[in-house]
BAMIDO-400349 format. One record per residue (C-alpha): residue in three letters; residue number from 1; x, z, y. Coordinates in steps of 0.05 Angstrom, whole numbers, plus 32768, in hexadecimal, padded with zeros to 4 digits. Example, Ala and Ser with C-alpha at 12.3 -4.5 7.8 and 13.67 -1.06 7.14 Angstrom:
2
<r><aa>Ala</aa><i>1</i><X>80F6</X><Z>809C</Z><Y>7FA6</Y></r>
<r><aa>Ser</aa><i>2</i><X>8111</X><Z>808F</Z><Y>7FEB</Y></r>
***
This chain:
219
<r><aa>Unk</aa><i>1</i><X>818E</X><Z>80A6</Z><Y>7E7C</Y></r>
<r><aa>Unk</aa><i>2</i><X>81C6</X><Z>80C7</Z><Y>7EA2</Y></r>
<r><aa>Unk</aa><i>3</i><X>81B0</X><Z>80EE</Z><Y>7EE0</Y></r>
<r><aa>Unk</aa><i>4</i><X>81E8</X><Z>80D4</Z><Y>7F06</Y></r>
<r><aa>Unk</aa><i>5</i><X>81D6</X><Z>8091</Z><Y>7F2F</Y></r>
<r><aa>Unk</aa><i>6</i><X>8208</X><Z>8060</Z><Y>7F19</Y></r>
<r><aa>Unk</aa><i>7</i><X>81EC</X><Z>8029</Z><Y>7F53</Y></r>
<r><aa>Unk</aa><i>8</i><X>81F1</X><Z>8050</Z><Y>7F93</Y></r>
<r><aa>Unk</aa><i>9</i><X>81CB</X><Z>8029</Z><Y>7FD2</Y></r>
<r><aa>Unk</aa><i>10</i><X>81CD</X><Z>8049</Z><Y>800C</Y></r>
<r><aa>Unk</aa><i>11</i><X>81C1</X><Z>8092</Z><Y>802B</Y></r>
<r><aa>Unk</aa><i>12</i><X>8178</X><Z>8095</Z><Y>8036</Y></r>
<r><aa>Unk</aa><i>13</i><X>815B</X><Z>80BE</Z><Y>806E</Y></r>
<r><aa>Unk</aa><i>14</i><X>8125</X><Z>80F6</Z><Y>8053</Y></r>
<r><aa>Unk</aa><i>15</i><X>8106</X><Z>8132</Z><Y>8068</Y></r>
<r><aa>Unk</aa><i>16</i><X>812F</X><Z>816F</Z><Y>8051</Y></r>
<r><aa>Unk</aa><i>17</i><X>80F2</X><Z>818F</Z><Y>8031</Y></r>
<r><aa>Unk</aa><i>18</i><X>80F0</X><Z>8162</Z><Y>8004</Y></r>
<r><aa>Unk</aa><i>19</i><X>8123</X><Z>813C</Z><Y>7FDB</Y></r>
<r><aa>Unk</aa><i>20</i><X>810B</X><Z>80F5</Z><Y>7FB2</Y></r>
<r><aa>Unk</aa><i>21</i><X>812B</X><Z>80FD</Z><Y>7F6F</Y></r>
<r><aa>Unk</aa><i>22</i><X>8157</X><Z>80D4</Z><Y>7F4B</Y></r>
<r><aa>Unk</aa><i>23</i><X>8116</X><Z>80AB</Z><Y>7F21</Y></r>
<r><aa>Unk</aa><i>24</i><X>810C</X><Z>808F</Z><Y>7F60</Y></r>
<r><aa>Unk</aa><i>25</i><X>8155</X><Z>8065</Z><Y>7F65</Y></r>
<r><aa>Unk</aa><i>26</i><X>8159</X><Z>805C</Z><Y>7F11</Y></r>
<r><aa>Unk</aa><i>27</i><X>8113</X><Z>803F</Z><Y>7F19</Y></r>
<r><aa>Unk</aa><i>28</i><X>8124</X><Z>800E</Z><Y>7F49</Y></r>
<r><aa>Unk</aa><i>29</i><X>8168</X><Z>7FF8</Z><Y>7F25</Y></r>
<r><aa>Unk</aa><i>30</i><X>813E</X><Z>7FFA</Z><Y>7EDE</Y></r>
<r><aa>Unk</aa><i>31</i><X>810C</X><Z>7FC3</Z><Y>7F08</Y></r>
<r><aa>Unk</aa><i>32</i><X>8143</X><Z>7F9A</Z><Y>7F23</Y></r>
<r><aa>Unk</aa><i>33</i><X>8160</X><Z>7F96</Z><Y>7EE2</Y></r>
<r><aa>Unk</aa><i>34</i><X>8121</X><Z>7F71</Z><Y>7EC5</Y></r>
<r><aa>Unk</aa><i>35</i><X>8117</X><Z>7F3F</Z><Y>7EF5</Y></r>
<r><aa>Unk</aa><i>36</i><X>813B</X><Z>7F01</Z><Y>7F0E</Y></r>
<r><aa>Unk</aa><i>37</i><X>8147</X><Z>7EE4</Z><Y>7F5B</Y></r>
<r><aa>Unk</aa><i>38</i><X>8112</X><Z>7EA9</Z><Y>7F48</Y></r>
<r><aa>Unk</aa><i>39</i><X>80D9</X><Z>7EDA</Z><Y>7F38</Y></r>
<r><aa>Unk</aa><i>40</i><X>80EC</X><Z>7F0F</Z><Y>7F78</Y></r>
<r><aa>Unk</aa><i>41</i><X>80F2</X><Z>7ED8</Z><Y>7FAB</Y></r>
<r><aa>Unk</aa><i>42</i><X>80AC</X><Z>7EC9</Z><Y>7FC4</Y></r>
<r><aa>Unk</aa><i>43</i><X>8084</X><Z>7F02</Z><Y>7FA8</Y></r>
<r><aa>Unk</aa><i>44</i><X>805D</X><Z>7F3E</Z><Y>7FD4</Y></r>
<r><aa>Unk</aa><i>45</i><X>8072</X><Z>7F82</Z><Y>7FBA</Y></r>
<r><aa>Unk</aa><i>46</i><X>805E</X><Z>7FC8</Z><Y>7FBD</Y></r>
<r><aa>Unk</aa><i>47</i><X>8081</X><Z>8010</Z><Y>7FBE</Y></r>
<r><aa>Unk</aa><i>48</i><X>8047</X><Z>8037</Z><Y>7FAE</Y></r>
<r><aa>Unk</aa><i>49</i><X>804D</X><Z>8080</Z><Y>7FBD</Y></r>
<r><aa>Unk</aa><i>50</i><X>8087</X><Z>806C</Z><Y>7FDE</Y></r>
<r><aa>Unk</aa><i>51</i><X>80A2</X><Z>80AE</Z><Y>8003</Y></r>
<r><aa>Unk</aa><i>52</i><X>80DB</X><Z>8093</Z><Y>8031</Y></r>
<r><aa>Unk</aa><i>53</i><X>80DD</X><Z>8053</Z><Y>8013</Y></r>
<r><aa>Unk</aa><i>54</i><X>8116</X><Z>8061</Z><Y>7FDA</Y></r>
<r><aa>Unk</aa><i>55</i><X>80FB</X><Z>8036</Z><Y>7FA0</Y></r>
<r><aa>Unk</aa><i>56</i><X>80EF</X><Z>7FF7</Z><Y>7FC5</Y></r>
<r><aa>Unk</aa><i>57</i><X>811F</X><Z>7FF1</Z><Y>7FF9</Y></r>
<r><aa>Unk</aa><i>58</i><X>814F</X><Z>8009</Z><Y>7FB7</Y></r>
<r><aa>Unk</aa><i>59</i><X>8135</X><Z>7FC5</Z><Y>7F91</Y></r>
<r><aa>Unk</aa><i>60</i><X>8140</X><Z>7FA1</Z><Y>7FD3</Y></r>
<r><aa>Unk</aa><i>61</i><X>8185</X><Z>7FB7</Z><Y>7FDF</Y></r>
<r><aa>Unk</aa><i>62</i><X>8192</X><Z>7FA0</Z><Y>7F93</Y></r>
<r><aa>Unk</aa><i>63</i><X>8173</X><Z>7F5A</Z><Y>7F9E</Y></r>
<r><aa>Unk</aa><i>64</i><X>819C</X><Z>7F56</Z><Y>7FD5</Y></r>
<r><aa>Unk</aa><i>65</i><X>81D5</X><Z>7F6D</Z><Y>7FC6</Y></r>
<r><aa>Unk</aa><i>66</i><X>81D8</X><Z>7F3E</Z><Y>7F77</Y></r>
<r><aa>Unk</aa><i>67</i><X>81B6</X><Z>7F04</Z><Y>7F8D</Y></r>
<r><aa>Unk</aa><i>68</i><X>81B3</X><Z>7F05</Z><Y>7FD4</Y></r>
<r><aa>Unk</aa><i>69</i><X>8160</X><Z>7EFC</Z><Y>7FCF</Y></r>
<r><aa>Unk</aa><i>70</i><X>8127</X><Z>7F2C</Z><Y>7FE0</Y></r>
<r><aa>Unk</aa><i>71</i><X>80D9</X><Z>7F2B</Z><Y>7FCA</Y></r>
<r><aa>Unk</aa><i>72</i><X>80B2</X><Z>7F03</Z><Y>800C</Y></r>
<r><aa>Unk</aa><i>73</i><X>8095</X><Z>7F4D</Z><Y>8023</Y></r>
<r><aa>Unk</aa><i>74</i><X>8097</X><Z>7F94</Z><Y>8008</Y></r>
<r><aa>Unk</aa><i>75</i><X>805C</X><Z>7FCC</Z><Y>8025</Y></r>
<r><aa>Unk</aa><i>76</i><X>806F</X><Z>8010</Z><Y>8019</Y></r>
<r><aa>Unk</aa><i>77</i><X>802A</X><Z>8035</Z><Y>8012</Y></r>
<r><aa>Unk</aa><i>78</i><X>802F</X><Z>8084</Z><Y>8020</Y></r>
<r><aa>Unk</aa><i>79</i><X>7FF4</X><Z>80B1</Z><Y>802D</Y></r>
<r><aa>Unk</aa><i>80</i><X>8022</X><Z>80DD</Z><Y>805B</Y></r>
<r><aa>Unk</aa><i>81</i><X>8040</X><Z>80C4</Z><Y>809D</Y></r>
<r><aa>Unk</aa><i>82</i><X>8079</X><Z>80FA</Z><Y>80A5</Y></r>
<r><aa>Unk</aa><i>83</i><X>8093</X><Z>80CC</Z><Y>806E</Y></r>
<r><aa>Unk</aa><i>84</i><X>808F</X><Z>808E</Z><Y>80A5</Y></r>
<r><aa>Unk</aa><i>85</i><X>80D0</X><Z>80A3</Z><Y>80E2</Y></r>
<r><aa>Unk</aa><i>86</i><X>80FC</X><Z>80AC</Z><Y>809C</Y></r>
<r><aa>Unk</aa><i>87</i><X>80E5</X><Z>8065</Z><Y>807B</Y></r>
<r><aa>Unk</aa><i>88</i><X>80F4</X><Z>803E</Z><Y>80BB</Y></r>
<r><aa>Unk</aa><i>89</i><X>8136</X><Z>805F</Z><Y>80C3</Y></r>
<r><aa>Unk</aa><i>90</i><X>8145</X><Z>804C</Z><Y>807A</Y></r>
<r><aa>Unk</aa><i>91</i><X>8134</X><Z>8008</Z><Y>808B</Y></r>
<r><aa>Unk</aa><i>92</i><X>8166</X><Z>800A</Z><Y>80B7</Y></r>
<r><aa>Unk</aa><i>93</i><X>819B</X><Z>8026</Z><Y>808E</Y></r>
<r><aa>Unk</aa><i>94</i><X>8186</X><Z>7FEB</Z><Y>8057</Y></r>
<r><aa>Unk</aa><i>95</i><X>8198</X><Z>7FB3</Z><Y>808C</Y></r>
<r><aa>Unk</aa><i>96</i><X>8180</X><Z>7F6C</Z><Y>8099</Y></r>
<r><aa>Unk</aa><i>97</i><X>815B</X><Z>7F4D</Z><Y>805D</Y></r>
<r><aa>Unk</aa><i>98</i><X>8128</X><Z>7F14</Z><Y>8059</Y></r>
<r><aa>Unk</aa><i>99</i><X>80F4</X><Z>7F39</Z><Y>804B</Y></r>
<r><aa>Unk</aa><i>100</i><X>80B6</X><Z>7F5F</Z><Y>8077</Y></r>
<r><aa>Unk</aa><i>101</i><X>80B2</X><Z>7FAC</Z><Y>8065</Y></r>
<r><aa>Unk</aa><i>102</i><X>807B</X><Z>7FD0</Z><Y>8079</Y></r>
<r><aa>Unk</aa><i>103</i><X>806C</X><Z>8010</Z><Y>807A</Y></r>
<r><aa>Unk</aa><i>104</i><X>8016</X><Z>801B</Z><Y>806D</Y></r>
<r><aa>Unk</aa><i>105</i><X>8003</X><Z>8066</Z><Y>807B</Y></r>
<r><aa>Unk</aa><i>106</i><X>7FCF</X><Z>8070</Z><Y>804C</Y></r>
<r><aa>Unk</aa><i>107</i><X>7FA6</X><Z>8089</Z><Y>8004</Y></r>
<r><aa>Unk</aa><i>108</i><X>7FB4</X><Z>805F</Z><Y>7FD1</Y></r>
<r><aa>Unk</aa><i>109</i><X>7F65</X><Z>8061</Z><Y>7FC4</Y></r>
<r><aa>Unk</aa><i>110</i><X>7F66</X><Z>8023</Z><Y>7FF2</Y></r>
<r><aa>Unk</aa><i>111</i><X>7F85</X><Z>7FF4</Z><Y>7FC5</Y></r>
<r><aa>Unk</aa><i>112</i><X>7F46</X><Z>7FEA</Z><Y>7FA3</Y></r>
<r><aa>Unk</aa><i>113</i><X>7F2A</X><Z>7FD1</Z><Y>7FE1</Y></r>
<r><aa>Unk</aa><i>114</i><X>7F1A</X><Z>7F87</Z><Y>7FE8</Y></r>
<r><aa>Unk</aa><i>115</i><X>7F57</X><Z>7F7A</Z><Y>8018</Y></r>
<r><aa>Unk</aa><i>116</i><X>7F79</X><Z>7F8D</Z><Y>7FED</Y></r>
<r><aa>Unk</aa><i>117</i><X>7F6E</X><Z>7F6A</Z><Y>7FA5</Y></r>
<r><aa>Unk</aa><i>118</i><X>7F9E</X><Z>7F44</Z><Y>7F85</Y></r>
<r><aa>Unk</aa><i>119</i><X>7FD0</X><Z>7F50</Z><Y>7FBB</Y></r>
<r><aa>Unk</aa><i>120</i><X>8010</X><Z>7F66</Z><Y>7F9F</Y></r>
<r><aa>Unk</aa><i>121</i><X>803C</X><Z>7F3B</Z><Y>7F64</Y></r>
<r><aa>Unk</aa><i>122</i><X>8063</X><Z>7F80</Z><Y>7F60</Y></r>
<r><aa>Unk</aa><i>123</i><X>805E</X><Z>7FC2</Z><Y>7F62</Y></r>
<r><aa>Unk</aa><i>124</i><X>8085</X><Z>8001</Z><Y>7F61</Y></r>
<r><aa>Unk</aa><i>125</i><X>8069</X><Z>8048</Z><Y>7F5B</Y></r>
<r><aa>Unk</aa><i>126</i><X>8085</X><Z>808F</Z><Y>7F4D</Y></r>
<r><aa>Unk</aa><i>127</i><X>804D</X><Z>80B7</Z><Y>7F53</Y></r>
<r><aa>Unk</aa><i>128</i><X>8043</X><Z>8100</Z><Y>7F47</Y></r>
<r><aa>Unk</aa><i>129</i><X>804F</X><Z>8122</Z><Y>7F15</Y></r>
<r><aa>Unk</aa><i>130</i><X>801F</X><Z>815D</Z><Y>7F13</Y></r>
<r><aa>Unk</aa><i>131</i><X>7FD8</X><Z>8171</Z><Y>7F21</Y></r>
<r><aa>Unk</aa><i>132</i><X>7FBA</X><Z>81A9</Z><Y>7F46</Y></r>
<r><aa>Unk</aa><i>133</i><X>7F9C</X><Z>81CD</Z><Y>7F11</Y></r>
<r><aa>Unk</aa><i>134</i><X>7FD5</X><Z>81C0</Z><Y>7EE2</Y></r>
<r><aa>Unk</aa><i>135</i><X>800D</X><Z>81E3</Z><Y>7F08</Y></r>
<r><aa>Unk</aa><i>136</i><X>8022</X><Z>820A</Z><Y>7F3E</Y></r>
<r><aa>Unk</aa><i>137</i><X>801D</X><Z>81FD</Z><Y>7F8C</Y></r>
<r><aa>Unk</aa><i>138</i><X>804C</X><Z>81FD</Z><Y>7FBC</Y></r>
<r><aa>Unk</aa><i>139</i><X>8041</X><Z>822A</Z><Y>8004</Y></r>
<r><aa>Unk</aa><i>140</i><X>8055</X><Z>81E6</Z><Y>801F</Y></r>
<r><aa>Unk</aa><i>141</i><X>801C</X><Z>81B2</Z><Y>8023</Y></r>
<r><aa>Unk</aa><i>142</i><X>804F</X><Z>8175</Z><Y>8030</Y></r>
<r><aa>Unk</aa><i>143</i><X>8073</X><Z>818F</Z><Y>7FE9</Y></r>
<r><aa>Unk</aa><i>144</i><X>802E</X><Z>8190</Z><Y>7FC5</Y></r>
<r><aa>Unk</aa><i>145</i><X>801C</X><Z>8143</Z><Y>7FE0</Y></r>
<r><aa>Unk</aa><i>146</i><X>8060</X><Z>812A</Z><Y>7FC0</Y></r>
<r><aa>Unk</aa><i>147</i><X>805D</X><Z>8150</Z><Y>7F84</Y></r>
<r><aa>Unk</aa><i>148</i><X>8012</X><Z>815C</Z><Y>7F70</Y></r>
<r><aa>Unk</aa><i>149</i><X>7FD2</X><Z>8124</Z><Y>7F6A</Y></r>
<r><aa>Unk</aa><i>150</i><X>7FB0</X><Z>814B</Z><Y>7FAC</Y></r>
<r><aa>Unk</aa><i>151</i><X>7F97</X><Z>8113</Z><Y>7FD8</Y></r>
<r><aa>Unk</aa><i>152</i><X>7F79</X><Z>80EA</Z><Y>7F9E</Y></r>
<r><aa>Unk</aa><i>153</i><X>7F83</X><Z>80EA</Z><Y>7F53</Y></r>
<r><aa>Unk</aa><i>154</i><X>7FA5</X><Z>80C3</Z><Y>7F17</Y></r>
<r><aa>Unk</aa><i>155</i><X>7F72</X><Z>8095</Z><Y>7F11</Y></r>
<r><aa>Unk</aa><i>156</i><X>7F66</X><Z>807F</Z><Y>7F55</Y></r>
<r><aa>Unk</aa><i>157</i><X>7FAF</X><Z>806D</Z><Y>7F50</Y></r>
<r><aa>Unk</aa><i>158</i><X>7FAB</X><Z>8042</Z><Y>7F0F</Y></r>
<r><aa>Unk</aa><i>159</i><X>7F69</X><Z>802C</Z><Y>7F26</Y></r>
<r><aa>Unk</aa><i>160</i><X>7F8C</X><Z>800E</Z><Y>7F6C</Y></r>
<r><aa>Unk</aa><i>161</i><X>7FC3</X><Z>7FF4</Z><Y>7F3D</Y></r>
<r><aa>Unk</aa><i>162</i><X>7F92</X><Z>7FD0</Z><Y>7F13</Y></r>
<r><aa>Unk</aa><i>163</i><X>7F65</X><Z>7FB6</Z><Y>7F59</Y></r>
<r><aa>Unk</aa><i>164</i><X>7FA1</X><Z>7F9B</Z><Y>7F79</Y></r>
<r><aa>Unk</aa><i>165</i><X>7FCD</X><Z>7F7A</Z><Y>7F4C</Y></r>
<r><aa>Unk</aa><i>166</i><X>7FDB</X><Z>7F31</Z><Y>7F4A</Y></r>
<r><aa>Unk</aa><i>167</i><X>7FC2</X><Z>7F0E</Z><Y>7F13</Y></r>
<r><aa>Unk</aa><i>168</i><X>800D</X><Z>7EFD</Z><Y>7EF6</Y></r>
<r><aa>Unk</aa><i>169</i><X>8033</X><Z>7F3F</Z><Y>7F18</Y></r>
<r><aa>Unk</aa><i>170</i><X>8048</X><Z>7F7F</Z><Y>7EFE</Y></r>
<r><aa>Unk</aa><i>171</i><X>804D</X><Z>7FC7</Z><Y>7F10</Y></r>
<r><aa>Unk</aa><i>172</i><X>8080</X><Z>7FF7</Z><Y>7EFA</Y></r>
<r><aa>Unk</aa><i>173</i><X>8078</X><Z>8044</Z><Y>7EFB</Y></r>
<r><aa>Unk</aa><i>174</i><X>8091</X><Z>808C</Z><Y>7EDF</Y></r>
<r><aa>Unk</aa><i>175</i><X>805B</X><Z>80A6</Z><Y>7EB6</Y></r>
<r><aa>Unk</aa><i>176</i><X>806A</X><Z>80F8</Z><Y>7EA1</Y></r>
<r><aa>Unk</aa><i>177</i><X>8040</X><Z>8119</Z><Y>7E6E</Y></r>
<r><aa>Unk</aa><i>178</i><X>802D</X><Z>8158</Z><Y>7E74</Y></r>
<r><aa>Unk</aa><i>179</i><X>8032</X><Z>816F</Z><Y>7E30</Y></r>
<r><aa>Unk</aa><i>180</i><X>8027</X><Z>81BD</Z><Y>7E39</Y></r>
<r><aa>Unk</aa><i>181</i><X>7FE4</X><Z>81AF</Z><Y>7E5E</Y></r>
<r><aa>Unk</aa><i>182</i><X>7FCD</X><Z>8180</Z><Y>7E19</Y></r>
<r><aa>Unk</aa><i>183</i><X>7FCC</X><Z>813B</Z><Y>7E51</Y></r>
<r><aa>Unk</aa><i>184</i><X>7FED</X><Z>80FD</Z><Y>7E3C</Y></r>
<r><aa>Unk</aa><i>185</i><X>7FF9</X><Z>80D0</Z><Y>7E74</Y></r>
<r><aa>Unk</aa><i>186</i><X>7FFA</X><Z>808B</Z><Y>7E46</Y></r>
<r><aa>Unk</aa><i>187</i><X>7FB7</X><Z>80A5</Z><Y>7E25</Y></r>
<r><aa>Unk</aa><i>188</i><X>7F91</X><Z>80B4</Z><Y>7E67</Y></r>
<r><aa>Unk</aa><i>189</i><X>7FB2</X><Z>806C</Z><Y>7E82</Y></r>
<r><aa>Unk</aa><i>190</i><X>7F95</X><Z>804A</Z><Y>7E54</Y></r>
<r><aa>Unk</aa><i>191</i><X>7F59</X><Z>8074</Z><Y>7E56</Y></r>
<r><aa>Unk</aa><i>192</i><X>7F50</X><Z>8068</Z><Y>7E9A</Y></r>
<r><aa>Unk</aa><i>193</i><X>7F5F</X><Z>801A</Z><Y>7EA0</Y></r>
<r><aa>Unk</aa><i>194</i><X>7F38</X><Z>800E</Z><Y>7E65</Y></r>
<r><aa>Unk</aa><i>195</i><X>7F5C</X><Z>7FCC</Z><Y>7E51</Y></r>
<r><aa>Unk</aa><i>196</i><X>7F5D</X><Z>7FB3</Z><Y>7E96</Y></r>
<r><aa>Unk</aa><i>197</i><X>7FA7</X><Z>7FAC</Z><Y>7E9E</Y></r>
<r><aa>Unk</aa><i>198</i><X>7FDA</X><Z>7FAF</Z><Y>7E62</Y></r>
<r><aa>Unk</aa><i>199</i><X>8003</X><Z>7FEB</Z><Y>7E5F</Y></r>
<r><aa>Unk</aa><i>200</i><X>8051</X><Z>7FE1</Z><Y>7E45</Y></r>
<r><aa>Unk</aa><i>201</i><X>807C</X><Z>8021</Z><Y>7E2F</Y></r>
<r><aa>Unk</aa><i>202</i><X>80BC</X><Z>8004</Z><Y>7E42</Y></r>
<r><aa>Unk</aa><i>203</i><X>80EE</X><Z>803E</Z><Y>7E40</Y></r>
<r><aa>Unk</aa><i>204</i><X>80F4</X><Z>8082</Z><Y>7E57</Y></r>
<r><aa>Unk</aa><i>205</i><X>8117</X><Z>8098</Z><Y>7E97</Y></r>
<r><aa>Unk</aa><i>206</i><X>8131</X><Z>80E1</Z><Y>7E9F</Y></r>
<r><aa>Unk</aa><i>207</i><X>80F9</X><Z>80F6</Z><Y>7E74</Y></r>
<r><aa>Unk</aa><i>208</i><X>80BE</X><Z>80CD</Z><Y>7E97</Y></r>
<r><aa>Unk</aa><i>209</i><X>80A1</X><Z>808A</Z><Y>7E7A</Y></r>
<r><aa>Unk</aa><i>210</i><X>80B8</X><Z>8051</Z><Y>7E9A</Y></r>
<r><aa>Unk</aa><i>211</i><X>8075</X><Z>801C</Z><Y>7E94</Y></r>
<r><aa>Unk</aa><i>212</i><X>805D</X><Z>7FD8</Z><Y>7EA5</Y></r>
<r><aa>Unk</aa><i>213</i><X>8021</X><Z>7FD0</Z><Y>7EB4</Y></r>
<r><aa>Unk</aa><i>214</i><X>8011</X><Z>7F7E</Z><Y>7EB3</Y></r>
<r><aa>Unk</aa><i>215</i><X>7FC7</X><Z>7F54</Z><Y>7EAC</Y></r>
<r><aa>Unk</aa><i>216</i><X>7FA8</X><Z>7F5E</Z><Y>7E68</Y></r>
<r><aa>Unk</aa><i>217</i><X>7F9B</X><Z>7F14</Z><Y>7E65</Y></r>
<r><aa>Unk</aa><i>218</i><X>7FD4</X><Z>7F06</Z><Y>7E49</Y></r>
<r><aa>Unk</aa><i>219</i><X>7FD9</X><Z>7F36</Z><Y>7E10</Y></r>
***
């Protein structure tokens, strides 16, 4: 995939210590692409990990913009609230849609609690990449957060994936091996779901798997 953004949005607001990167914007687009204004219209979605808000208020501004329909309500969950001034500016800068956005400052451990379960027909993660003991840490905390699994780990995310899923909806996320450090990010998925949810390689963007996670019921 090219690194040049063919579908340009908007010019989001974000802390200058950090920059999202272009997975963000191709993963929202590569979403878009598979749906259809029927199955957006009335669904509750989910930027997970969401930073400033780029991939979901990037899938909203497509909806929008091609078929002049949003999903019902979109929470954008982020463990750190510097992230929060930036995301309600870019809501701004998106202008009036139909749907509620909200921004929820907190660990994604807490999808798997009971609130929680079975509450989102969609969701859309970029995660991190790295792990502490695989890499090397920034002097900046805020950098580590974005970039490293710090405040909890891979399978707490998959795990709050799996807990609060709708039965029929979908999530779509980058998954990056790590092949120098021997870890396999499909392997340990699968490892760590354990058949709960059906995993889908559907393509590769900038080097990272682009995968569907769906209910295993119906495979």
């Amino acid at each position: 995939m090219s690194s040049i953004n063919p579908y340009f949005t908007f010019n989001y607001s974000q802390p200058e210590e950090y920059r999202f990167s272009h997975d963000s914007v191709f993963l929202a687009r590569q979403v878009f692409e598979l749906m259809t204004p029927e199955e957006i219209q009335n669904i509750k979605g989910l930027d997970l990990c969401s930073g400033c808000g780029i991939i979901g208020l990037d899938f909203i501004f497509h909806c929008q913009k091609e078929w002049g329909k949003t999903p019902r309500s979109f929470d954008f969950l982020e463990v750190q609230d510097v992230y929060r001034s930036h995301f309600v500016e870019n809501v701004t800068r998106l202008g009036q849609v139909a749907s509620s956005l909200q921004f929820v400052n907190q660990n994604y451990t807490a999808l798997q609690n009971s609130e929680n379960a079975g509450k989102y027909d969609l969701i859309l993660c970029n995660p991190p990449y790295f792990f502490a003991d695989k890499g090397t840490l920034s002097p900046s905390e805020f950098k580590n957060r974005c970039r490293f699994f710090i405040d909890s780990g891979f399978a707490e995310l998959l795990l709050g994936i799996s807990a609060s899923l709708a039965e029929n909806g979908k999530a779509y996320l980058l998954l990056r091996d790590l092949s120098e450090h021997g870890w396999h990010s499909l392997e340990e998925a699968k490892s760590i779901l354990k058949g709960t949810l059906h995993i889908e390689l559907l393509g590769d963007i900038r080097g990272t798997h682009f995968v569907c996670l769906s209910s295993a019921k119906k495979f």
